[in-house]
N, C-alpha and C positions, 0 to 999 in steps of 0.2 A: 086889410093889411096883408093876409095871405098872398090875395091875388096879385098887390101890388110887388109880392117880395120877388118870383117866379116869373121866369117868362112865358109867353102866350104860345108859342110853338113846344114848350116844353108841355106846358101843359095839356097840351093838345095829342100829344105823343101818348101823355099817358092816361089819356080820357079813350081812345084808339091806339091798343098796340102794334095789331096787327095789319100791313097796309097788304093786304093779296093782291091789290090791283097794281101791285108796282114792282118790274124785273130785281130778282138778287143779283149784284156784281161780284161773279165767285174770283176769277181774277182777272189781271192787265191781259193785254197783246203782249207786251212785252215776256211776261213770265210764259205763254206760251210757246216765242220764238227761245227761250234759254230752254224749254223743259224739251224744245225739239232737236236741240244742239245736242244735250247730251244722252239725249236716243242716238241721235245718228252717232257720236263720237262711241257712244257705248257697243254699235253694232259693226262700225268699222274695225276696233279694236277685238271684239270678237272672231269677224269675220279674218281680222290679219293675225292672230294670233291661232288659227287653224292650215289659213292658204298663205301665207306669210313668210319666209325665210329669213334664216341670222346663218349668218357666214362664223363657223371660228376657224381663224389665221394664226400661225403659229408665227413667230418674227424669227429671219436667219438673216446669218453675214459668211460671207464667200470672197469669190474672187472669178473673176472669167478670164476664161481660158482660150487659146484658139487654135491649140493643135500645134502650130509653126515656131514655138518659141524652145530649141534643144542648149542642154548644156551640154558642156565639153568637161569632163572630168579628167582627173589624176590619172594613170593606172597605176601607181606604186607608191611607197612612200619614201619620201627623201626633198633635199632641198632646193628647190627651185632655180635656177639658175640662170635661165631663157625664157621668157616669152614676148613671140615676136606678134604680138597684137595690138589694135588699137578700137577704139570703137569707128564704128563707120568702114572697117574695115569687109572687105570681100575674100571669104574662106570657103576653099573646095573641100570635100567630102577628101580623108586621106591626105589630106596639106598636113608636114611637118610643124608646128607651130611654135614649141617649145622646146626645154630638157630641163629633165630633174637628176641631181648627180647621185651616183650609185656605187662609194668609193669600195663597200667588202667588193659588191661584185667584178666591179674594175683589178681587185688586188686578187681573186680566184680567177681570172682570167689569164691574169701575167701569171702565175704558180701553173698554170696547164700547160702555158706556153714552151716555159723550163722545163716542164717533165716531157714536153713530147720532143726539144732540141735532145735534152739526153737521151731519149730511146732510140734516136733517129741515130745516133752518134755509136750510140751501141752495137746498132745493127750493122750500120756501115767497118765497124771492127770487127764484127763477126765473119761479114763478106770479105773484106782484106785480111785476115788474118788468121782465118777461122780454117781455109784449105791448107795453109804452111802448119798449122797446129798437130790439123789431122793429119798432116804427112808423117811430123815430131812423134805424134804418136803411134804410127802405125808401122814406122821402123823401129821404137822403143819395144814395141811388144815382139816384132819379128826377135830380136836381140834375145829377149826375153822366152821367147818359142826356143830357141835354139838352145841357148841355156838349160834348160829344162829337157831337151832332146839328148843334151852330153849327160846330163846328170843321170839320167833314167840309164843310158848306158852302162855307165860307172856302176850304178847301183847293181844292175842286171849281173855285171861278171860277178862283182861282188857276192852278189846270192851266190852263181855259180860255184865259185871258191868256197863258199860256205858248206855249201852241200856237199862235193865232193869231199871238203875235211871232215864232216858228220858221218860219212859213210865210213872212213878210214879209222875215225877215233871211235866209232863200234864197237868197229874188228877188235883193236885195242881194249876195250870195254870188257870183251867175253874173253877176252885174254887173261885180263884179269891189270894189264899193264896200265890203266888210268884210272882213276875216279869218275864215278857218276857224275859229278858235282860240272866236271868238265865238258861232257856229254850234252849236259841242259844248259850250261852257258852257249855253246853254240846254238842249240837249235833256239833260244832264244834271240841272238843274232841274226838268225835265218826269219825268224817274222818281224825284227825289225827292217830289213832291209823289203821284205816284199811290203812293208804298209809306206815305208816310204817311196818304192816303184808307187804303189798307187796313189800316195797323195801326188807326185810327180805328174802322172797322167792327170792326175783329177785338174791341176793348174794348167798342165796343157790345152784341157779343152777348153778351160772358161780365159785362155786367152784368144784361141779361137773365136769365140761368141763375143769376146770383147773388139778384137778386128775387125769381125760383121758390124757390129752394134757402132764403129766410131764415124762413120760417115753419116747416120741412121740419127746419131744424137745430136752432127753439128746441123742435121736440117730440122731438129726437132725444135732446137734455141733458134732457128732465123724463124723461124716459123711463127714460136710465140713471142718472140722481138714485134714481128710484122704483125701479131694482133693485140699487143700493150698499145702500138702506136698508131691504129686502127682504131680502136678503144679510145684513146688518149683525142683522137681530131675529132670523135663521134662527141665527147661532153667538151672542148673545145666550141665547137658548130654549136651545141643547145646552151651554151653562155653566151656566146657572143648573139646571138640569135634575142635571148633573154636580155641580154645588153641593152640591146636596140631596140627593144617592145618596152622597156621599163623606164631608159634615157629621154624615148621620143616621146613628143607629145604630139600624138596625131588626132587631128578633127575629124569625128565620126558622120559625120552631117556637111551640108555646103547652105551657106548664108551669109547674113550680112552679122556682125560685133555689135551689139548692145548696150555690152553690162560687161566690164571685167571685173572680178572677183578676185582676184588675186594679185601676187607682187612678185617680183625677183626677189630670192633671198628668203624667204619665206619654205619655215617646215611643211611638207603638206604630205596629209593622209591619203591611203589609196581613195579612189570616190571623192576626194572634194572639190568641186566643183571649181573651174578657172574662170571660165566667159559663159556667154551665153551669147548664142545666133538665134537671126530669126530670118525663115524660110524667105526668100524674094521672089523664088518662082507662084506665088500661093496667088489666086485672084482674089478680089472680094468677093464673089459669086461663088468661090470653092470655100470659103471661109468657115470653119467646123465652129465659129466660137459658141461657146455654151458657160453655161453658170456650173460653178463647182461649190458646193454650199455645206454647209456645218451646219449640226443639228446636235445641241445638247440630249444625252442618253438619256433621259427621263419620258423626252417624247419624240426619240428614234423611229420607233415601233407603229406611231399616231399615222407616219407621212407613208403613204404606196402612192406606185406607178400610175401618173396619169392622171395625179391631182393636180389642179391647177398651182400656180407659181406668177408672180409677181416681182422683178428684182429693177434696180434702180444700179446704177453703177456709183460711186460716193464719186466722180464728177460731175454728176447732174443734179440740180435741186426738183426731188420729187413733186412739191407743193407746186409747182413751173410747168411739169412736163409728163409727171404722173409715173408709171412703171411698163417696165416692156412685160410683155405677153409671154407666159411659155409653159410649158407642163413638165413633170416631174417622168423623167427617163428610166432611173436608175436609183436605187436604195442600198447600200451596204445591211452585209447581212448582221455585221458584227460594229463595235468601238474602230474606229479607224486606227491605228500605229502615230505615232511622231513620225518613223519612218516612211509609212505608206502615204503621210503627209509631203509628207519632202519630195516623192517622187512624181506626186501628181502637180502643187502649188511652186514645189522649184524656190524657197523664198525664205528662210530660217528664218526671219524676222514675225514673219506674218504668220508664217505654225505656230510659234513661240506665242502670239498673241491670243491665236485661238485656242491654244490646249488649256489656258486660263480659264476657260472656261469648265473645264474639266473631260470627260469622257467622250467623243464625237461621232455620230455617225455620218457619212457623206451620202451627199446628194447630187445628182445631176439634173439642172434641166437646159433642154432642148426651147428654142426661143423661134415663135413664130415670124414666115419673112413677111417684109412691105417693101417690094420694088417701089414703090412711090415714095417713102420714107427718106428722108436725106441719111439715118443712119442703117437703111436695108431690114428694121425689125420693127414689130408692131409696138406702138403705146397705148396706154388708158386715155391718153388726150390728145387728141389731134394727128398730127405728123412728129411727135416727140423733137427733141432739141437738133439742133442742125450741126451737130459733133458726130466725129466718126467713133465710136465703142473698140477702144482697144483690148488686145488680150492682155492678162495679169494687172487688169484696176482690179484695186476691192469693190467689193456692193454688197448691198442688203436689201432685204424683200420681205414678203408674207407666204406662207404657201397654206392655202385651205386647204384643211385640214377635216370638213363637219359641214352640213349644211342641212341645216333643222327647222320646222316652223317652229315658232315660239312658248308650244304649247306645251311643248316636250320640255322645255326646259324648265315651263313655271310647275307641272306634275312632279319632275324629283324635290323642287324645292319645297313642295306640300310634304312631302313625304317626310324631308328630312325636318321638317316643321313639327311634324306629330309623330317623330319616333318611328317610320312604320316602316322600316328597313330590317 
């Protein structure tokens, strides 16, 4: 019943366990071709994580530039009045263009004008009327000499008679015939009349000095007549001068109109900007354009000279055409200004947009050529899009930053795995 329960191979099995005469199958072909898969996958990964390179790209957005594009700004402030521009239009370097009204200085102009009619008006009184005065005057003093000539006389005998009676009323004195008292009223008498001889002379001479002195004084008044009004044309000439530098609006540049930025009627500050020209004599062979780029202050410090750059203009689809070629020129040492923005981008809108992002440092890159290129500069793919690259589009790019094999980067992160910092 046993035998019947069992089968004959089973049984067989365990009557002979052991079969030596027969290979072990350790395993498939197949498990050999997977076990050799991830040998090789294990040693390539090895090997690329030693000779291997990882790029890190920082992301920026800018705008390009191309040298040729100037504004025309205010010189002053006040109202707008004139401008004779248009876009399309052709502007020489020194072309009058505008005027802005300038009414204090307009009303300190006429106030100079007045004062130099009057000085002018004065002098000429002085010339016609000023030799009949001195004549008035210089026969008033004669009158006056002479005067003074009788009196000194008068006064002279006068003394005399005095003296002569002092001598006489003496005699009388030691006579006994008059009083003392009489005596000293005379010779008091006698030094009045000599202090008035000398004030007499003293008036004499300073009409003298005054006769000299009246020809002397009416040249002395034409004289400073003719440098009040001297005076008077010399800040006449630096207003009216100032007038015309502050009224005009002259173009510092010669180009073609753009972009007007402004209106008639309109307040405007010194510095703000009216139009904008762009150079017409410039070739595309001369062409400076280059990428102006912002870089958040965090990783300012990350970008130098001469790293590679990658930038896209935001009229081309990257994923299309890929990014033009170029390296990093130029680094600010510091946060760039709002202002120092405005002087390089030209654009308040587009500053405005970027300081949103907070603190900036600028960047310059320089863009490799492709004469063969339909837009004259190199791309990541091909011959890039068959559009001409204007100056002032925005764009955005990458700029490498780091270039590490792989190994480097998995070692910190052990590190920072097991605390061993």
């Amino acid at each position: 019943m046993a035998a019947g329960f069992f089968r004959k191979a089973a049984l067989e099995k365990l009557s002979t366990p052991e079969k030596l005469d027969q290979l072990i199958k350790v395993t498939s072909p197949k498990g050999w071709i997977a076990l050799a898969t991830v040998v090789i996958a294990l040693t390539t990964g090895i090997m690329w994580s030693f000779f291997g390179n990882i790029k890190t790209k920082l992301n920026v957005v800018g705008v390009l530039l191309g040298g040729e594009i100037h504004e025309v700004v205010s010189t002053s402030q006040g109202q707008l009045i004139q401008l004779n521009i248009n876009i399309g239009d052709t502007i020489e370097k020194g072309q009058v263009v505008g005027l802005i009204e300038q009414p204090e200085l307009f009303q300190q102009i006429e106030e100079v004008k007045a004062s130099l009619k009057e000085r002018e008006f004065e002098l000429q009184r002085l010339l016609s009327f000023g030799s009949e005065d001195t004549k008035l005057q210089g026969e008033l003093i004669v009158q006056q000499r002479n005067s003074i000539e009788l009196q000194i006389k008068s006064d002279q005998k006068r003394l005399d008679f005095l003296r002569n009676q002092l001598e006489t009323e003496n005699d009388l004195y030691k006579k006994g015939l008059i009083t003392r008292s009489q005596v000293v009223n005379t010779e008091q008498q006698i030094e009045g009349a000599k202090n008035s001889i000398e004030q007499l002379k003293a008036n004499l001479v300073q009409t003298s000095s005054q006769k000299l002195n009246l020809g002397f004084d009416l040249q002395q008044k034409i004289n400073l007549s003719k440098q009040r009004i001297s005076e008077t044309e010399i800040r006449l000439k630096h207003l009216e001068e100032r007038y015309a530098k502050q009224t005009k609006i002259t173009s510092s540049y010669s180009g073609e109109v753009v972009e007007v930025l402004s209106d008639i009627g309109v307040i405007v500050a010194q510095g703000t900007p009216l139009f904008k020209l762009k150079n017409q004599h410039q070739s595309k062979d001369d062409s400076k354009l280059r990428g102006v780029l912002y870089i958040p202050s965090q990783d300012g410090k990350k970008i130098k000279e001469g790293m590679q750059a990658l930038v896209v203009p935001s009229t081309v689809q990257p994923q299309e055409f890929g990014f033009m070629k170029g390296k990093v020129t130029y680094v600010s040492d510091f946060p760039i200004t709002q202002k120092g923005m405005m002087m390089t981008v030209k654009n308040d809108q587009l500053v405005r947009g970027l300081l949103q992002q907070g603190a900036l440092f600028e960047v310059y890159v320089e863009f490799e050529k492709d004469k063969d290129a339909y837009s004259g500069f190199k791309w990541t793919s091909a011959q890039g899009p068959k559009i001409l690259i204007n100056e002032g589009t925005s764009c955005m790019g990458k700029i490498t930053v780091k270039s590490e094999p792989p190994i480097a980067l998995v070692i910190p992160a052990f590190k920072k795995f097991f605390d061993l910092y």
